[in-house]
N, C-alpha and C positions, 0 to 999 in steps of 0.2 A: 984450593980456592973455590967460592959459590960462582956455581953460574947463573946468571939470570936468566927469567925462564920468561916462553913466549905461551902464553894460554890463548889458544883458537877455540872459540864458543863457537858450537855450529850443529847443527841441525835447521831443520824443516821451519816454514814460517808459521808462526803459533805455537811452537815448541815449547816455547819460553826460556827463551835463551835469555832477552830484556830484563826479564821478570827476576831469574834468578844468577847472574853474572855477579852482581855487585857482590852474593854471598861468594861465589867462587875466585873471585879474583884477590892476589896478594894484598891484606891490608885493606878491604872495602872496600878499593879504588874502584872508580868505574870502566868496563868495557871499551875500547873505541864501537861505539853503533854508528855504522855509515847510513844507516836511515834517518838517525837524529839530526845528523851532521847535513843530510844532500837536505832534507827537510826544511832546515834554518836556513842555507844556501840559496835553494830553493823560494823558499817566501820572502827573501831579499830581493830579489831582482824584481826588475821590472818585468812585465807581460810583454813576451815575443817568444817566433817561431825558434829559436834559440836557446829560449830557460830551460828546458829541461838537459839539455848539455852542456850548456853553462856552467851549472848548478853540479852536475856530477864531472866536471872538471877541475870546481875549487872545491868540491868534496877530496875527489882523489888527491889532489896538491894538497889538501887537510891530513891525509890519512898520511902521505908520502912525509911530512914535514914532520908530524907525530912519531912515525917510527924511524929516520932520523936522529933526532933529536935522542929517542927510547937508546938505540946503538950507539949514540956514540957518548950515555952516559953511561950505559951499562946496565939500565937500569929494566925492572918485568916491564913487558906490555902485554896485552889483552885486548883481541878483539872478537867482535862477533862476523859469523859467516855462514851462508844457510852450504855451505861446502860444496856448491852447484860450478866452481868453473874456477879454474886456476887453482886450485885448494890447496896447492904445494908452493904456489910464488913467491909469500911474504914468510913463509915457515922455511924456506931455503933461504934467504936471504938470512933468517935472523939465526940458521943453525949454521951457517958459515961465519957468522959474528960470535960464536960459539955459545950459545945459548941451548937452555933446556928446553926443548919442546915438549907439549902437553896436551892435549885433545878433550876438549869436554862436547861431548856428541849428545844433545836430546831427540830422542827419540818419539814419536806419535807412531800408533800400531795403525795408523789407516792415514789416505791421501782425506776424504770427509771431515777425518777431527781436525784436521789443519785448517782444510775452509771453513767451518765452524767457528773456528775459534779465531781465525783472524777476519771473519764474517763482528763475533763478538769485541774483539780491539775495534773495528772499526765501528760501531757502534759506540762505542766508548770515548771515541775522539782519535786513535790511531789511525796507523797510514792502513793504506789500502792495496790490496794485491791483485790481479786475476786470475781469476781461478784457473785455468792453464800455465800462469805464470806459480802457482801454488804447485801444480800437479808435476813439473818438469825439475822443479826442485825438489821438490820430495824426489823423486827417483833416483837424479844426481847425486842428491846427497849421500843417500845411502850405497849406489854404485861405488863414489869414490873412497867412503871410507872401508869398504869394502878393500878394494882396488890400493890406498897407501895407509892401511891402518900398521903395518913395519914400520914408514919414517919415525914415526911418532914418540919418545922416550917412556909418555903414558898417556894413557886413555882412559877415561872416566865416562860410563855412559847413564844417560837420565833416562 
C-alpha cells in the first residue's frame, strides 16, 4: 500500500523555499507558508496590543486544522519551516499516522546572502525579518538538521 508523504521545506530565511515549493511539492499543490497565513491573519484584525498573538493563534489553529484534516484523509502535506525550533513535532506526528517523511533542506553558504536577500523580498513587497531573528535561524537550522537528519525517509538538499 502507498504511503502518503509529509514534505518539510525548510532552510534559512531567503533560501527560497517560497520560491521554489510549488515545483517540489506532489502535484503543484502549494506548501502550508505560515507566513502567508499569520500575514492575512494578521492584516485582518484590528490594531491592538494583542495582534500579533492573535494573529499567530489563528495561524497555528490554521496550520493545526490543515494537518488534521491532511491525516485523517490520508492524503501529502507540505509545509515550509526555516527548521529553527521543534523541527521534529509535526514530522512525529505525521510519521506515527504512518506517512513517508521527506526533507527538502535549502541551503545559503553565508548568514549575509540570507539578509540580502530577504533585505531584497523586502523590497519587493515581502515580509520582513530581523537580522538577528535571520542570524539565530540560519544556525538552527543547520544544527538541527545536522542533529535529526536519521528521522527523515529522504533528504533533498538545495
Amino acid at each position: 500500500m502507498h504511503k502518503p508523504t509529509l514534505l518539510v521545506i525548510a532552510g534559512c530565511n531567503g533560501s527560497g523555499k517560497s520560491s521554489f515549493s510549488k515545483a517540489l511539492t506532489p502535484d503543484n499543490n502549494s506548501a502550508y507558508d505560515y507566513d502567508l497565513v499569520f500575514l492575512d491573519k494578521y492584516n485582518s484584525l484590528i490594531d491592538n496590543e494583542l495582534k500579533e498573538r492573535m494573529a499567530h493563534n489563528l495561524s497555528m489553529d490554521n496550520l493545526k486544522s490543515n494537518i488534521n484534516s491532511s491525516i485523517k484523509e490520508k492524503s501529502n502535506f507540505c509545509y515550509e519551516t526555516n527548521f529553527n525550533s521543534t523541527p521534529l513535532h509535526w514530522p512525529e506526528i505525521f510519521k506515527k499516522a504512518n506517512y513517508r517523511i521527506e526533507l527538502a533542506f535549502f541551503c545559503l553558504d553565508s548568514i549575509e546572502k540570507a539578509k540580502k536577500r530577504v533585505q531584497i523580498r523586502v523590497e519587493n513587497g515581502g515580509h520582513f525579518v530581523p537580522a538577528l531573528e535571520i542570524e539565530k535561524r540560519y544556525n538552527l537550522g543547520f544544527q538541527n538538521l545536522n542533529k535529526h537528519w536519521k528521522f527523515f525517509d529522504a533528504i533533498h538538499l538545495f
